[in-house]
Every structure is written in C-alpha cells, then in structure tokens.
N, C-alpha and C positions, 0 to 999 in steps of 0.2 A: 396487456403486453403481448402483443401478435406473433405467433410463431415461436415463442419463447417457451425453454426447458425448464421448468422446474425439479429440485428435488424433491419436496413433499409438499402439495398442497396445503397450507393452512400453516405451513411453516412461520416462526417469528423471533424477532432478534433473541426476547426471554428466551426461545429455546438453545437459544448457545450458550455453550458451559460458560459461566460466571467468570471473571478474573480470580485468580489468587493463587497462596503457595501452600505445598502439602506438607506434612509432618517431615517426610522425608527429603525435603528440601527442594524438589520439582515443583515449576510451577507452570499455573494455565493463564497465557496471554493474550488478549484480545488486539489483534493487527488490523487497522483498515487502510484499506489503497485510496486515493481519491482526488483527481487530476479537477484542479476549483480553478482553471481557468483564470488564474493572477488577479480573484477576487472580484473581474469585472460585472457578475452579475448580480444577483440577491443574496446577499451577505450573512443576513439574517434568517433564511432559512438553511443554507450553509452552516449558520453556527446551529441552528435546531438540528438538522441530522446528524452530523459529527456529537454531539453533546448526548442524542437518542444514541446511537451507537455504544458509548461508554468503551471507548479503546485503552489499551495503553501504551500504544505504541500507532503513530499517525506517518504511513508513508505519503507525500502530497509529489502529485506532480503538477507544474506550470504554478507553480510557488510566485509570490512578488519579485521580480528582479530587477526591475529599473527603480525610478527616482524616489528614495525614503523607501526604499523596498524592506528595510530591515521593522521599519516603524507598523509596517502594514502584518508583518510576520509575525509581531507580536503583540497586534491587535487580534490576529487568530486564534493564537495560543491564548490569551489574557481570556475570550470570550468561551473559549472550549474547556477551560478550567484543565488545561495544559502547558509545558514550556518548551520553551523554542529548545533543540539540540543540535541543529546544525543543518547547512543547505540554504537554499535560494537562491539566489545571484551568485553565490561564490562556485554554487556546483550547477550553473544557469539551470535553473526551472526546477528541480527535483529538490525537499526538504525531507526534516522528519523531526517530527513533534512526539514530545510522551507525558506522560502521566508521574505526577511525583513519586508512584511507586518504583521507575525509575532510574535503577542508580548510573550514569553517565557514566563509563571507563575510559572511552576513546571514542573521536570522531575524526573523518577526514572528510574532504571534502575533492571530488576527480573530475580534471576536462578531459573530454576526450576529442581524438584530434579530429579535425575539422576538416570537413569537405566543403571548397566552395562556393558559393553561393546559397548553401544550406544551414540549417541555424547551429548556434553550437550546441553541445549535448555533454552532462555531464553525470554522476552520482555523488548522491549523499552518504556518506556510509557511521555507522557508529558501531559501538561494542555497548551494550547494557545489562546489568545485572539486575536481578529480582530475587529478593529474597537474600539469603547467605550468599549461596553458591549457582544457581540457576541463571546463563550466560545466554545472549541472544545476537549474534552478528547481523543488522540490518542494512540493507542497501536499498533507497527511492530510486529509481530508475524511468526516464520516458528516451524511449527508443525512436531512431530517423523515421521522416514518412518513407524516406528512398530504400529500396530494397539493399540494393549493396550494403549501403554504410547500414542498415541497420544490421543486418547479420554479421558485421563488423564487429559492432558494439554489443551483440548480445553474448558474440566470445570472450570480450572484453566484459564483461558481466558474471562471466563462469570464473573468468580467472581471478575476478576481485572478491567477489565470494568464498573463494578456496583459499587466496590469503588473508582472511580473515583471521583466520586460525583458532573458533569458538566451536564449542562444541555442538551447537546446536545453531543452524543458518537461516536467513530469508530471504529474500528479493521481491518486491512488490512494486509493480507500475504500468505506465503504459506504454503496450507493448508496437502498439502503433499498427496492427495485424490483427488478421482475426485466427483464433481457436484452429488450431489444425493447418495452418501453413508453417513454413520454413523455419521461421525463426521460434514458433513454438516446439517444433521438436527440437533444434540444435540448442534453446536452452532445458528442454530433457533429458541431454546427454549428462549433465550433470548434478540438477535440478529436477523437484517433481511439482508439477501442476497440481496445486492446491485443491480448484474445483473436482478435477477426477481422483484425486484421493479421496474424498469427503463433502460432496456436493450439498449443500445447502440451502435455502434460500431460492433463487433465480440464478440464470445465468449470464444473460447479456447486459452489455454494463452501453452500451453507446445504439440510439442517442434516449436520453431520457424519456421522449413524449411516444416514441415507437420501440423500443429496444429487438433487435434484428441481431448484432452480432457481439461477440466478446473480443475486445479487441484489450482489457484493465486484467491484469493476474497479479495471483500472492503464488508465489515457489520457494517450494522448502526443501531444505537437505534432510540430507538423510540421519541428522539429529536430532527432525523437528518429529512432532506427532501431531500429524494435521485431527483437531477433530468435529470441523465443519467450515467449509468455507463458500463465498457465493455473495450477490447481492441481498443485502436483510429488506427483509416483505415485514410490513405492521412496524414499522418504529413507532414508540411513542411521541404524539403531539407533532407526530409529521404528516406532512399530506401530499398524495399525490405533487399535485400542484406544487409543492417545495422542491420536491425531486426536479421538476423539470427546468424551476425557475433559479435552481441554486448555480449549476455548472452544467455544460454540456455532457458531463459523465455522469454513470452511475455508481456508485461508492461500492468498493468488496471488501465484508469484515471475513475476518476468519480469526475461527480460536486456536491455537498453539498450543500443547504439552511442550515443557522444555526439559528435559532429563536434568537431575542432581550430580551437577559435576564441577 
C-alpha cells in the first residue's frame, strides 16, 4: 500500500475490542463505513469482508437504489448475517445495516436539496439501543463531488446529528475529500475524526489496488469513546485480491464505547 500511514505495523481486526455490553450497562460497538458501489462488482468477496469484519452496525454508502433495489438490499443483509434498518433509494445511495444485537428505536430517512445537474444526496439516520440502556445515533452519509454543495451538506450533517438527541453520536461515509481539506475540518467543529482520536489499522481507504488518500471517515461526538479506528489489515479468509475486487473503496471499522445512559 504505497505511501500509506499506518497505526502499528502487524496490526489486525482480532486486535479490536470485541463487541459487547458491560456489567454497568456500557457497551462496545463495532461500526464499519463502506461505500459497495450499488453491488456492481464481486459480491462475494463483499460479503467475505463485511462478514470478516463482524460489525454491528453497517454504515453503506451507494447502497442499491434503482430497479428492485430493496430486493438487492436485502440480499446484503441476508448474506452478512444482518438486517436491513433503513436507507437506499429512499435516502438515495446512503443505508444502514446492524446486527440483531440491535434494538431499532427510530429511523428517518433525509434528501437534501439539490443542485442541478448534480446527483441527489441524502442520509440514513437511525436511533439504536444495545443492551438495557446504551443509545447510539447513526447517520450514512456520501457527500457532493462539487465543493460548494458539499460543504453545504456537511453542515447539514452537523445539524442532523445534533438533532438526534442520543447521548452518545456517529456519522460515517464518504466524504468525497481527502483528510485535511475544508470539509474535514468544518465537520470538526462539531464532530471528531475518528482516525485521529485512535488510529488503527491503515489509513487510506481509496482506491483499493494503490491506496494514496482518505477520502471514507467514522466521526464521533463527544459521547462516543473512540477506541480504534482505520482500515482492518489481516481479515480473516480475506485476501488482497477481495479488497480490490469487491468495491472501489476501502472499508473503515471502528470500535465505539457507548456510555450507560
């Protein structure tokens, strides 16, 4: 991977804290970002990485959205041994998938307005609970290629997050930018970049066969407890070769502490 930052050499998914919830009611979630290109490539090493990752919570961006898109959505879910929650075509391109552990409270689904000649763009958002009392506000997000309208939508991003109203936040997608431009710090004003709290793994996520820049983020509020995040290096029963052939992206898991609240 040329040019590429690593957190620690020899790093691997095993090394990220496991899923679960603690005596005191906190729990630790597994979130992965991962824009699968509306399934048009290798499906089946698609479902091998997703499945190696062991998430429980799947932000997807460029989700199925046109014809039987919902049929395709939940060929995903059915194969990753997760359920669909809401997104795709109704929030065009952006989904979100979890794990039975699970519990659905609320979903919405948001367009955002349109410039254009440019595609539409919208978010998936959900509320989910783990465990008794451990609450997680999620939002899929892929942001414009055009600069304007993206820094548009990424304040439009700050403010949907904040109405959330959970005590513990996320936002994960594609940011459409790389690491260190505009739109990454303006969603810093509200939000923290996951990678530089707790860098993990690797770091550029695009494009698979040369990876050069990070353009895929996970950001967490300041409820979350980031405690590794990054592309996972050594999945199991993955290979190279599935990385490049699944999606033009690179997949980022990150583990989550979520406070007892």
């Amino acid at each position: 991977m040329t040019g590429e930052r690593t957190a620690e050499e020899g790093t691997r998914v095993a090394d990220l804290p496991p899923s679960r919830t603690e005596p005191d009611g906190s729990a630790v979630v597994r979130l992965l970002s991962y824009n699968i290109r509306s399934l048009r490539d290798d499906r089946e090493a698609l479902v091998r990485i997703i499945r190696a990752c062991a998430p429980d919570v799947v932000c997807v961006q460029e989700a199925p959205r046109f014809f039987r898109w919902r049929k395709r959505a939940a060929w995903l879910a059915r194969r990753t041994d997760l359920t669909y929650v809401t997104g795709g075509a109704t929030a065009s391109g952006p989904m979100i998938l979890a794990s039975l552990r699970a519990h659905v409270e609320r979903t919405e689904d948001v367009l955002l307005p349109r410039t254009p000649g440019l595609h539409q763009r919208g978010f998936a958002t959900a509320e989910l609970r783990f465990g008794p009392v451990a609450r997680l506000g999620v939002v899929s997000f892929h942001l414009s290629l055009q600069a304007r309208e993206r820094r548009s939508q990424a304040r439009a991003l700050l403010e949907r997050t904040a109405a959330l109203g959970t005590p513990a936040t996320v936002a994960a997608g594609d940011v459409n930018e790389r690491a260190g431009g505009r739109t990454f710090g303006l969603l810093g004003e509200g939000l923290r970049d996951a990678w530089d709290l707790a860098p993990w793994g690797a770091e550029h996520t695009s494009t698979p066969a040369e990876p050069v820049q990070r353009i895929d983020a996970v950001f967490a509020g300041e409820g979350v407890q980031v405690l590794g995040a990054g592309v996972p290096r050594g999945l199991p029963g993955v290979t190279s070769a599935d990385l490049v052939a699944a999606t033009d992206h690179l997949p980022v898991l990150a583990a989550l502490r979520l406070p007892a609240r």
